[in-house]
N, C-alpha and C positions, 0 to 999 in steps of 0.2 A: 949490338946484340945484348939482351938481357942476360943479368949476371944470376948464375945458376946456385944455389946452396942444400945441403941435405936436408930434406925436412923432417924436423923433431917429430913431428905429430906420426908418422911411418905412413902415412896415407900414398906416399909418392916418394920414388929414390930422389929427387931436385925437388925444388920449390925458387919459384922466380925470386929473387931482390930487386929490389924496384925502393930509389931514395921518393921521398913524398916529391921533390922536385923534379926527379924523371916522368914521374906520373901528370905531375901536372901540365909540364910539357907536352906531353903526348897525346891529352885529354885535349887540351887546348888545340891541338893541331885538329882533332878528330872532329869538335865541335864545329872548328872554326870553316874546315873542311867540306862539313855534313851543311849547314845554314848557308853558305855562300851557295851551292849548288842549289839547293831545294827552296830559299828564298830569297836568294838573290843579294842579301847583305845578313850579317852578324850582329843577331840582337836577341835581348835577352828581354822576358825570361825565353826559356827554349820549350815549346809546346809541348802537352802531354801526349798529340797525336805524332809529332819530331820524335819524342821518348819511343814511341813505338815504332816508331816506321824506323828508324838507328839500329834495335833490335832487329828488325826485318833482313835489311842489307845485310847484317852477319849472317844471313843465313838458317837467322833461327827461327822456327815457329811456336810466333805467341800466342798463350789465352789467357787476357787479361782479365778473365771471370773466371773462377774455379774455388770448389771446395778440397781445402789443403788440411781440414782436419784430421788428415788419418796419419799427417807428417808429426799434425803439434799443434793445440789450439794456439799456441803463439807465430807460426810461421806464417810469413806473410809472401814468399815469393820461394818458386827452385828455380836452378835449371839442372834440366837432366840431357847427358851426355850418351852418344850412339855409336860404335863403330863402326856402322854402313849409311849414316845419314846427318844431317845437320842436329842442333843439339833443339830442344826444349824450352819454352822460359814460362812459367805458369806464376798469377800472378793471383793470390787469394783473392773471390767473390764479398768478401768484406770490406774493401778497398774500393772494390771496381761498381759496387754497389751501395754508396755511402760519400754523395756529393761532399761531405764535410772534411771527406779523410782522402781528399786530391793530391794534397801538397803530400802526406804518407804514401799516396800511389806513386807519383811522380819518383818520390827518394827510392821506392825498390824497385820501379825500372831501372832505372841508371844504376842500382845496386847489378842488378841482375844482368847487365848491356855490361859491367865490369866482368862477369864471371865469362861474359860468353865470349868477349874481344881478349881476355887478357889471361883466361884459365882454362881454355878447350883445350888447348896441345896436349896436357897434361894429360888429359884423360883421352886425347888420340893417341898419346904414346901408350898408356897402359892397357885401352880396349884393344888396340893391333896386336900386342900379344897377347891377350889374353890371361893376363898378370891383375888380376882382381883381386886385392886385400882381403876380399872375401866374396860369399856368392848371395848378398843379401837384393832385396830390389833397392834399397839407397844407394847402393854402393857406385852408382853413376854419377852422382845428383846433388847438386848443393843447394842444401836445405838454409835457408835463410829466416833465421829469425826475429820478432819484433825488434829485443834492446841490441841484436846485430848489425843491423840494418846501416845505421850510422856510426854506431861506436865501439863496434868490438876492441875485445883488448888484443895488443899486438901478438900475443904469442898464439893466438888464432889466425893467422897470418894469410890464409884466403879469407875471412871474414873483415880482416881489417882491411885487404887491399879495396876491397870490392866496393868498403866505406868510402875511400877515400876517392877512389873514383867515383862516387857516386855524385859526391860533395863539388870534385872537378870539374864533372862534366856539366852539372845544373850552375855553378857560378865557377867558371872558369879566373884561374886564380890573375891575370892581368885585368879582367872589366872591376874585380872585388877589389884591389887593388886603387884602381884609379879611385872605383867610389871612396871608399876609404880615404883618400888622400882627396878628393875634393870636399872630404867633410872636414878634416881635422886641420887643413892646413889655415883655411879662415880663423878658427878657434886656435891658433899657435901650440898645434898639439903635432910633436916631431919624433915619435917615438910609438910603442904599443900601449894600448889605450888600457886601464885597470878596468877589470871585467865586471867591480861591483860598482862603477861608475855612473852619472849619467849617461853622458859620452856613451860609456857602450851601449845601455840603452838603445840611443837612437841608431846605434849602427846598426846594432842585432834588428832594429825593425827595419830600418832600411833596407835591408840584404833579403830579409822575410819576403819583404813588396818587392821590392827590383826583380828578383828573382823567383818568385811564386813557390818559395819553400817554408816550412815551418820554423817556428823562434829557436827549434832547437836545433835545425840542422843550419840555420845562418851564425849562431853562439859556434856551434862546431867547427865550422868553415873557419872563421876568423882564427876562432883559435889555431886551429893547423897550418896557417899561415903566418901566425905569430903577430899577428894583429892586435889580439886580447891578452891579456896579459894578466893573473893573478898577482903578479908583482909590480917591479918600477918600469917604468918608459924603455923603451929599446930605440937605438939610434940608429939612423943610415936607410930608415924602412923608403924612401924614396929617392935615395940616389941610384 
């Protein structure tokens, strides 16, 4: 059972704790879970129409084309939460209309597939009573924006879970993992790799392709796994 904490922000009496290594657990189950059923083996990358049909199963109903300017020319995805029905996932018409910016669609489904698997109760608990922070149309809805997406800072604490799940679920933290260790270990590289490196270079591109995500959300991945490194080499990263 998820370990429960007050949330600073007063949006909600609890807020989940979740360690990155719970999460990625979990994601990985979900993944691993979702692809065995619907193709039959676990491979990556994991489809943008997978991304979608994931949100589905929860229950939620997507539009992955929509004009979200009235939230924030910077937001790129909600979801909005019901207390007599399934929740929302809308996903900005800039995205879903702009073959260039697939791998940016791709990162806020699985942002927003975080919100909807991992941060509905929340708001089933406060829409059942009728305990609303306030009586705005936001106040269901999580507003997701561009430099959120991936990398909010922690004390944003649904912004940053939803990251990390994002990150999870598109490279699940065992396949990033192996790659990682089957590039470095030829090169007798036994530790985390310095991030102004070549070396990471070619990982950040590697992780880019393997998995059909952009240079910054594969630099991010690594990093969250302690794979890159601004400093010295780290030990034990494959026993």
């Amino acid at each position: 059972m998820v370990k429960m904490l007050s949330d600073p922000t007063g949006r909600f009496a609890e807020r989940p704790f979740y360690k990155p290594e719970e999460l990625d657990r979990e994601c990985e189950h979900i993944v691993s879970k979702f692809l065995s059923k619907r193709r039959g083996s676990v491979t990556f990358p994991i489809s943008t129409d997978d991304l979608q049909v994931l949100i589905e199963e929860e229950g939620a109903d997507l539009d992955s084309s929509v004009d979200l300017s009235k939230y924030g020319e910077d937001v790129e995805g909600v979801a909005i939460f019901y207390p007599d029905r399934g929740p929302e996932v809308k996903i900005s018409d800039r995205l879903a209309n702009d073959p260039r910016r697939e791998n940016r669609l791709r990162t806020t489904l699985a942002h927003e597939f975080g919100h909807v698997r991992f941060h509905r109760h929340l708001w089933a608990d406060k829409l059942a009573t009728g305990n609303l922070f306030a009586k705005r149309d936001i106040d269901n809805t999580a507003v997701c924006k561009r430099d959120q997406i991936l990398n909010a800072r922690q004390s944003d604490w649904m912004e940053w879970q939803a990251g990390y799940i994002s990150g999870a679920i598109l490279m699940p933290a065992s396949s990033i993992r192996s790659l990682f260790k089957e590039y470095c270990e030829p090169q007798q590289l036994f530790g985390a790799v310095n991030i102004a490196s070549e070396h990471a270079r070619i990982l950040v591109q590697s992780v880019r392709v393997e998995y059909q995500v952009s240079e910054e959300a594969a630099r991010i991945r690594l990093q969250a796994l302690n794979l890159l490194s601004s400093g010295g080499g780290q030990a034990g990263l494959f026993t």
